[in-house]
C-alpha positions, 0 to 999 in steps of 0.5 A: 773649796775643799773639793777643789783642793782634794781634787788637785792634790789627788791629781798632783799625786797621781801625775807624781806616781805616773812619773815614777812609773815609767821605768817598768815600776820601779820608783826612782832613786832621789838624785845625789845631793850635791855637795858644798862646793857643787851647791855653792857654786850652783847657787850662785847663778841660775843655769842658762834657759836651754837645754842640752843638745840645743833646746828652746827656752824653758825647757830642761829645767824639770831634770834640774829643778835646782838650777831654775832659783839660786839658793840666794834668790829662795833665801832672799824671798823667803826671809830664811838663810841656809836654805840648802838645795835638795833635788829629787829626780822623778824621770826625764821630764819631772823633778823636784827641788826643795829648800828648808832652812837649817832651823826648820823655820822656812821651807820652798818646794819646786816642782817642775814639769815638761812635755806633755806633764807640763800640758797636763798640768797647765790644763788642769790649773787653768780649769780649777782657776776658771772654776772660781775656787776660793783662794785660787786666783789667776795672776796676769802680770807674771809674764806666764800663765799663773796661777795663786792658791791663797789655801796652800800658798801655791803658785803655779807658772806655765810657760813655753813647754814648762810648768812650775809650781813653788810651795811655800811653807813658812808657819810664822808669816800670814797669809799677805806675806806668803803670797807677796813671795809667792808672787816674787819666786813666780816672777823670777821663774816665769822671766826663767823659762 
């Protein structure tokens, strides 16, 4: 189990650092936060499901990981208010959206994937899930590809070109709890893509 776990964040680290690393080495500068206005207006509504220039469902979303849950949506889910978008754009086809709350209490990090990261990522998922790891499950009634991992409280949605992770990190909820918002915030981004 613990192999297992080692092997997929040392994977996740060096798929993050190949994401970095394609401008001639040179890391990525995070993206601006938005501002009040801006971030309460993205809040309300997530954004269409195409991309720019006419793109199919699902894609887009890794250069606009905040745009993939409304703040209302991660804050409902998780039980926690003022859960503010954070984005960090890695390149053009990975980024990362965290939410925390203002009291520390709560904490969602998004990451998504598209292209062949998004291809390299489900491949990789879907061998730990078929290895039987423990606490990593596949979830067939998602509408996607999922998968949970009960160790880190993970869950993993693959879907027309897209790949979506959600972490969720809040240390006063048990284990049960944990997953049934996984499961939530993995249902509406699988209904996204």
């Amino acid at each position: 189990m613990r192999l297992m776990h080692a092997a997929l964040v040392g994977l996740l680290v060096l798929l993050l650092a190949a994401c970095g690393g394609s401008a001639g080495g040179a890391a990525t500068e995070p993206a601006d936060v938005p501002t009040e206005a801006a971030a309460a207006a993205s809040a309300d509504e997530p954004a269409p499901t195409t991309a720019a220039g006419g793109g199919t469902a699902g894609q887009g979303w890794a250069t606009k990981p905040c745009e993939l849950f409304a703040q209302a949506d991660v804050e409902q889910a998780a039980g926690a208010s003022a859960m503010t978008p954070t984005p960090i754009t890695m390149d053009a086809t990975s980024g990362l959206c965290g939410y925390r709350a203002a009291d520390n209490s709560a904490e969602v990090v998004v990451t998504v994937w598209g292209g062949d990261q998004a291809t390299a990522m489900s491949t990789t998922i879907g061998y730990l899930a078929d290895q039987g790891g423990e606490g990593i499950e596949r979830v067939d009634d998602l509408g996607a590809d999922a998968v949970f991992s009960a160790s880190d409280g993970t869950i993993f949605v693959s879907k027309n070109g897209t790949a979506v992770q959600v972490a969720i990190r809040i240390p006063d909820r048990d284990p049960a709890a944990i997953k049934a918002i996984a499961l939530d915030l993995g249902r509406q981004a699988a209904s996204r893509l």
